[in-house]
N, CA and C atoms as an extended XYZ file, in Angstrom:
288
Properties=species:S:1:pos:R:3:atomname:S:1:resname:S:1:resid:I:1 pbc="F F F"
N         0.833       -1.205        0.000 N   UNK     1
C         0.000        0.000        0.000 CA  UNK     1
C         0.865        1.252        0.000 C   UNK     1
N         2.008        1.155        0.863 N   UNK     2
C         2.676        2.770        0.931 CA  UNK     2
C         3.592        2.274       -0.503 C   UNK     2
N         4.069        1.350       -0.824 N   UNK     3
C         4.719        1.594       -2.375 CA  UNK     3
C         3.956        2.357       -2.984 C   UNK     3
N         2.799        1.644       -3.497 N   UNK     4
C         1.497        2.264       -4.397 CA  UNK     4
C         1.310        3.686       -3.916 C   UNK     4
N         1.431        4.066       -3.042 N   UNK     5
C         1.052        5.356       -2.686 CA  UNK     5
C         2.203        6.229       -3.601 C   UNK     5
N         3.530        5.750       -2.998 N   UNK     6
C         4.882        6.560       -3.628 CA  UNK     6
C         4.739        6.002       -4.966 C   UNK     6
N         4.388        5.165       -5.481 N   UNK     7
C         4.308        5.410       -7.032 CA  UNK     7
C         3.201        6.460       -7.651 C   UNK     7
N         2.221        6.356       -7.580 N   UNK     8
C         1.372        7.430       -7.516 CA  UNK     8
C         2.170        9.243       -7.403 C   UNK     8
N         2.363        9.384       -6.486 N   UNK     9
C         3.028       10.570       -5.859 CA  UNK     9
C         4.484       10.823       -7.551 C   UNK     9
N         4.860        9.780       -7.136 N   UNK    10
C         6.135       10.053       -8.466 CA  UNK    10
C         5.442       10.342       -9.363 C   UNK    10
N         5.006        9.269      -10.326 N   UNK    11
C         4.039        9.139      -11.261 CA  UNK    11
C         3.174       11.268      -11.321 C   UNK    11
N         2.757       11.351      -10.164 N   UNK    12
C         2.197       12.742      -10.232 CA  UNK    12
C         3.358       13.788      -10.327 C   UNK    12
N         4.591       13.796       -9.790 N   UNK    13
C         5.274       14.910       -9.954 CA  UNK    13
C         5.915       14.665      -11.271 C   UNK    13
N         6.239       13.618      -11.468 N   UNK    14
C         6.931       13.407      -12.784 CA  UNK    14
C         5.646       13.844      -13.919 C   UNK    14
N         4.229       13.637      -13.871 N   UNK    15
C         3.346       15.029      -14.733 CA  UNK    15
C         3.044       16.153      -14.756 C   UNK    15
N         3.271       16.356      -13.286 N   UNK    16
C         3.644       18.294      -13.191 CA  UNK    16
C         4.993       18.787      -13.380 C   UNK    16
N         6.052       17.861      -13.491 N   UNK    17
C         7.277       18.179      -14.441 CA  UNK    17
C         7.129       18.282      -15.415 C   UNK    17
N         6.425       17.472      -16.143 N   UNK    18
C         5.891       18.037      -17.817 CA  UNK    18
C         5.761       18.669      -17.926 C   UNK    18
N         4.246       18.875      -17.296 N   UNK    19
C         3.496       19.931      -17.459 CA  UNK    19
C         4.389       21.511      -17.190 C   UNK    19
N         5.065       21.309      -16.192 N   UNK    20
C         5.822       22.538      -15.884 CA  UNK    20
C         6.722       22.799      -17.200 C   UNK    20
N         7.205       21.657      -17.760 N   UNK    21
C         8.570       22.055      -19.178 CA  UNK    21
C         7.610       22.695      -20.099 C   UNK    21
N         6.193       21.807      -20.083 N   UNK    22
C         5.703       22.751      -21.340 CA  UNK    22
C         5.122       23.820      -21.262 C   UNK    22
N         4.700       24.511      -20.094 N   UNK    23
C         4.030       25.772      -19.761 CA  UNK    23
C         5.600       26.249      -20.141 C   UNK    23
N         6.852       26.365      -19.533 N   UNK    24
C         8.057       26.736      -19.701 CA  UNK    24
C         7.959       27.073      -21.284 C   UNK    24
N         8.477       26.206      -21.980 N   UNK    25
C         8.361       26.817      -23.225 CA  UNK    25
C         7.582       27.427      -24.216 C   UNK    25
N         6.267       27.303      -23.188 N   UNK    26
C         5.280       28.176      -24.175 CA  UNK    26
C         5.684       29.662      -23.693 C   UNK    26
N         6.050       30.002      -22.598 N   UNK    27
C         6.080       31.427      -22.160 CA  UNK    27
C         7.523       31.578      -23.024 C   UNK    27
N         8.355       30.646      -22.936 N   UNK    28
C         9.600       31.214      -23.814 CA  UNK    28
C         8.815       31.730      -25.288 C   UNK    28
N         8.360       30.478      -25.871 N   UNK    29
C         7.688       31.074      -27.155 CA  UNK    29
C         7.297       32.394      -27.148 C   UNK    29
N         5.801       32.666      -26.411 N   UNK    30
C         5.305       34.012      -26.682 CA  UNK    30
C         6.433       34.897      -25.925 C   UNK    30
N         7.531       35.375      -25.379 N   UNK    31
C         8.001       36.021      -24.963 CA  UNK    31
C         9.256       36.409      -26.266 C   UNK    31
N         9.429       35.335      -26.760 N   UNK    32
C        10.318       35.555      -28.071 CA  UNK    32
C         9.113       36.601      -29.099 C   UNK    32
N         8.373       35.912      -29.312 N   UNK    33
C         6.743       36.321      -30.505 CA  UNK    33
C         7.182       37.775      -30.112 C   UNK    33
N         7.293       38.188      -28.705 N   UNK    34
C         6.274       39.638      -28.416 CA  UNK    34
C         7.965       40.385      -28.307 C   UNK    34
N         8.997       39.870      -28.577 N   UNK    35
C         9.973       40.694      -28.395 CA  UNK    35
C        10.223       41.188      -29.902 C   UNK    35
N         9.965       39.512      -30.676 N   UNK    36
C         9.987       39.830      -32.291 CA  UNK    36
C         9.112       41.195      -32.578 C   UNK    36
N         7.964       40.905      -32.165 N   UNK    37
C         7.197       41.961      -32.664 CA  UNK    37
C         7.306       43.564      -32.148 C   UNK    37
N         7.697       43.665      -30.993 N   UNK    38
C         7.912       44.883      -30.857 CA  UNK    38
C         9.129       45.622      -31.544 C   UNK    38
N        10.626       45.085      -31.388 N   UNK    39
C        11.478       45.181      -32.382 CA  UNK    39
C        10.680       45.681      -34.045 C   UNK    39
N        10.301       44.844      -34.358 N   UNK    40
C         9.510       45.296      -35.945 CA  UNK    40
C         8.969       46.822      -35.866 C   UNK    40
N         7.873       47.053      -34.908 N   UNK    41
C         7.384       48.127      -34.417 CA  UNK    41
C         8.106       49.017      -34.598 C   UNK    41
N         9.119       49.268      -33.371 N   UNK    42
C         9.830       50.241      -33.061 CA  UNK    42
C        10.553       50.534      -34.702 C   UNK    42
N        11.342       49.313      -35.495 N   UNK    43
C        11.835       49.561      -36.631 CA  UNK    43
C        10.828       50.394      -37.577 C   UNK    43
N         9.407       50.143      -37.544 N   UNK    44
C         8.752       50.951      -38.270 CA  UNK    44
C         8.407       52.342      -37.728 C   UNK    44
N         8.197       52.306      -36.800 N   UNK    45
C         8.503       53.436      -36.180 CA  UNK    45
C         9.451       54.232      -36.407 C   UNK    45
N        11.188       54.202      -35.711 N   UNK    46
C        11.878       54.483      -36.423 CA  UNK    46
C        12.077       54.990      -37.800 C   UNK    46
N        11.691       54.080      -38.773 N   UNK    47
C        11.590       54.651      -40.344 CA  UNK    47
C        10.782       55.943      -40.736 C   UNK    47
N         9.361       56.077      -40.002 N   UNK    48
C         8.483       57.041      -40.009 CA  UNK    48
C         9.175       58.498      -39.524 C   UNK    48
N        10.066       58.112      -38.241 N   UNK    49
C        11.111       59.321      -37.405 CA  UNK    49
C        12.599       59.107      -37.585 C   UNK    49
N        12.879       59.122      -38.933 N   UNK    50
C        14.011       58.591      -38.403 CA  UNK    50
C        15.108       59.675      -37.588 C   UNK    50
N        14.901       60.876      -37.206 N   UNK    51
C        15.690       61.701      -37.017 CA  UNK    51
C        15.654       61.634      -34.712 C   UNK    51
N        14.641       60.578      -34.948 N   UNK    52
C        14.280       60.444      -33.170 CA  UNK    52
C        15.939       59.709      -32.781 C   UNK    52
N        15.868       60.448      -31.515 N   UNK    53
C        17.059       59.556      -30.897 CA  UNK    53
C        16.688       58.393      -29.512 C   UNK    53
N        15.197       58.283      -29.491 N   UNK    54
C        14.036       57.301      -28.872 CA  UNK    54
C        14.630       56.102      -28.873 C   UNK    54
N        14.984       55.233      -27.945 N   UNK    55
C        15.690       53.343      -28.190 CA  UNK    55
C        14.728       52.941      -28.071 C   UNK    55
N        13.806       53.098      -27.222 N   UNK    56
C        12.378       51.996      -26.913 CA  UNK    56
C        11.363       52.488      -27.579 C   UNK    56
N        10.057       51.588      -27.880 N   UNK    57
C         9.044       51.071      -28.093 CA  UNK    57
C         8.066       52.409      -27.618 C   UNK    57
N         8.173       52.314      -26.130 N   UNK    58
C         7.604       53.402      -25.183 CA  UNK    58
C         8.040       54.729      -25.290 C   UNK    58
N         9.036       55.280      -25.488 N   UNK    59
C         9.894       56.179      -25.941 CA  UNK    59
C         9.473       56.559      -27.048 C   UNK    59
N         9.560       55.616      -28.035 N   UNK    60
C         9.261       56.162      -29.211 CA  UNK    60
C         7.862       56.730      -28.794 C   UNK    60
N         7.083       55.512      -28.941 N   UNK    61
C         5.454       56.203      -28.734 CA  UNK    61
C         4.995       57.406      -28.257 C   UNK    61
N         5.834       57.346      -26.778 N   UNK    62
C         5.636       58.950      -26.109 CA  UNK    62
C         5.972       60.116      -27.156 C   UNK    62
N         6.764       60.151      -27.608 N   UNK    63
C         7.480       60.858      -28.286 CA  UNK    63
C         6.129       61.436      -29.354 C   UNK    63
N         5.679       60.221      -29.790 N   UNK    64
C         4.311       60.681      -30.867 CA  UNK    64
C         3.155       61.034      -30.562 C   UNK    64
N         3.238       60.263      -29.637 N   UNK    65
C         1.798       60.902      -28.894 CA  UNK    65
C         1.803       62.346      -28.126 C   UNK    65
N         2.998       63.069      -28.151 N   UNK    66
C         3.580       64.485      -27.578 CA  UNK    66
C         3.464       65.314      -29.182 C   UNK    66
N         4.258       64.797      -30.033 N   UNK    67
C         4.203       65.210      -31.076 CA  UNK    67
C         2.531       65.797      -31.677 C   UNK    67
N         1.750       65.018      -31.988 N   UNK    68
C         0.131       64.649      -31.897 CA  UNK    68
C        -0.422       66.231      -31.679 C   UNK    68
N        -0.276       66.048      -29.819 N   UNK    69
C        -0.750       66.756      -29.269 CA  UNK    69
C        -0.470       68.364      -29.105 C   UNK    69
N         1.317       68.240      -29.679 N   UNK    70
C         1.570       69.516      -30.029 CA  UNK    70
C         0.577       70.182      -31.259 C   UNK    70
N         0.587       69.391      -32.680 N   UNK    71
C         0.065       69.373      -33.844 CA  UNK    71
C        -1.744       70.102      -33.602 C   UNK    71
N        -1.879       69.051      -32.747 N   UNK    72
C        -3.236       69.441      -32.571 CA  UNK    72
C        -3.528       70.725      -31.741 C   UNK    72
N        -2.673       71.052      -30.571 N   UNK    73
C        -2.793       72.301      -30.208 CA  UNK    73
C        -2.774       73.422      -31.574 C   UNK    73
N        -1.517       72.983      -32.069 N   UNK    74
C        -1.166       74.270      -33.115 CA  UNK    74
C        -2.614       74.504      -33.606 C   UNK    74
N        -3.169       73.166      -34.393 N   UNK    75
C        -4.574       72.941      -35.219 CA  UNK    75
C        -5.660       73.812      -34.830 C   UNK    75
N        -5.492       74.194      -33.242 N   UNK    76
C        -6.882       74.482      -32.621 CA  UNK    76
C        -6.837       76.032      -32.901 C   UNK    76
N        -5.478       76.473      -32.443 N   UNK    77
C        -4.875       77.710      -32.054 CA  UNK    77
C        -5.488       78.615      -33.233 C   UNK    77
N        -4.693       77.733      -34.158 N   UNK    78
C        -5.168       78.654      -35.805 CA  UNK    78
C        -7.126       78.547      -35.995 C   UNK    78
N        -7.587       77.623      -35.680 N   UNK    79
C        -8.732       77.583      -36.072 CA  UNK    79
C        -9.436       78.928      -34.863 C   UNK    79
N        -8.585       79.240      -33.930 N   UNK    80
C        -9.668       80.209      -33.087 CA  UNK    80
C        -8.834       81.475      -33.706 C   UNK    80
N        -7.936       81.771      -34.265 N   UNK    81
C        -7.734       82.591      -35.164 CA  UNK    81
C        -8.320       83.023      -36.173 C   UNK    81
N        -8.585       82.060      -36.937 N   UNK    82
C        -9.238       82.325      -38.035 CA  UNK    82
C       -10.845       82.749      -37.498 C   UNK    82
N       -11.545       82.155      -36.671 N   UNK    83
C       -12.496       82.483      -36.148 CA  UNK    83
C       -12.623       83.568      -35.787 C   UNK    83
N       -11.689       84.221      -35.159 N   UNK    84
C       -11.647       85.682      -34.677 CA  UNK    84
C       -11.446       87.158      -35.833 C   UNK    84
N       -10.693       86.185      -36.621 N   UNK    85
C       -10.485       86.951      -37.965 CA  UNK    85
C       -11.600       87.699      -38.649 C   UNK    85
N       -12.116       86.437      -38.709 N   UNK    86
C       -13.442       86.156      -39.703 CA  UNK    86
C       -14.536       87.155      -38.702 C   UNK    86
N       -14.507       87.207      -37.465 N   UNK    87
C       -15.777       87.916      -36.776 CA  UNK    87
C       -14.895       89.399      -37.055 C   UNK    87
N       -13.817       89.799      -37.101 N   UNK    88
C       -13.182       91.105      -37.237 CA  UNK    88
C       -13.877       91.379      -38.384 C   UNK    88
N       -13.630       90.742      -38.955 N   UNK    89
C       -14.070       90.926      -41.059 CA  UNK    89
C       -15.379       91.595      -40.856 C   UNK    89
N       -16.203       90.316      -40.369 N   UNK    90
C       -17.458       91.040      -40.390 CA  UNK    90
C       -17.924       92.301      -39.746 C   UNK    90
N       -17.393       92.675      -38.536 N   UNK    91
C       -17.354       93.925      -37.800 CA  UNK    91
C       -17.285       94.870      -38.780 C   UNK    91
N       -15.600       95.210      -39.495 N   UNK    92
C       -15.646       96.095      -40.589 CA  UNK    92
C       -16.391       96.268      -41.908 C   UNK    92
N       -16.921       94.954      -42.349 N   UNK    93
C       -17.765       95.119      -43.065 CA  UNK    93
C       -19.180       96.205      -43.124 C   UNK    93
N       -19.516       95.788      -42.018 N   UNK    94
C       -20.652       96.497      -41.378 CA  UNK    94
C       -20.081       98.081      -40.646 C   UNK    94
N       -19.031       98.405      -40.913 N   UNK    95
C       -18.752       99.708      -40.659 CA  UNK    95
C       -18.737      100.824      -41.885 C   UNK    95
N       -18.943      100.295      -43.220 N   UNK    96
C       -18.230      100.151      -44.019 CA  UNK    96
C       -19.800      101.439      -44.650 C   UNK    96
């Protein structure tokens, strides 16, 4: 009975040793996948900037998403310009 027991017991760790090698190399896998792929990223990235001196992924991104938001400020700035313009215009028109 206590053999059978310790065979059992082996028998079980020796399948959560498996099991453990192959969870193991699946995380190696996707951890390779997601390094491949960010590398690519950043390279396309890169190509789009190439004048950034950004090493990372995150870096870069920040970098664009700052960029963006500058762009879009500028975008707004001029549009309440022109808005203001345009109500000047009409003021003098009507002075006219």
């Amino acid at each position: 009975l206590l053999n059978t027991k310790l065979m059992e017991q082996q028998s079980e760790i020796s399948q959560l040793q498996q099991n453990l090698d192959s969870l193991t190399a699946q995380l190696d896998e996707t951890n390779h996948s997601r390094q491949q792929s960010e590398q690519t990223q950043l390279c396309s990235l890169k190509s789009i900037l190439p004048h950034s001196t950004k090493m990372s992924l995150d870096e870069l991104t920040q970098e664009i998403i700052s960029y963006v938001n500058r762009l879009t400020n500028e975008m707004n700035s001029l549009k309440e310009k022109t808005v203001l313009s345009d109500e000047d215009s009409q003021h003098d028109g009507r002075r006219i």
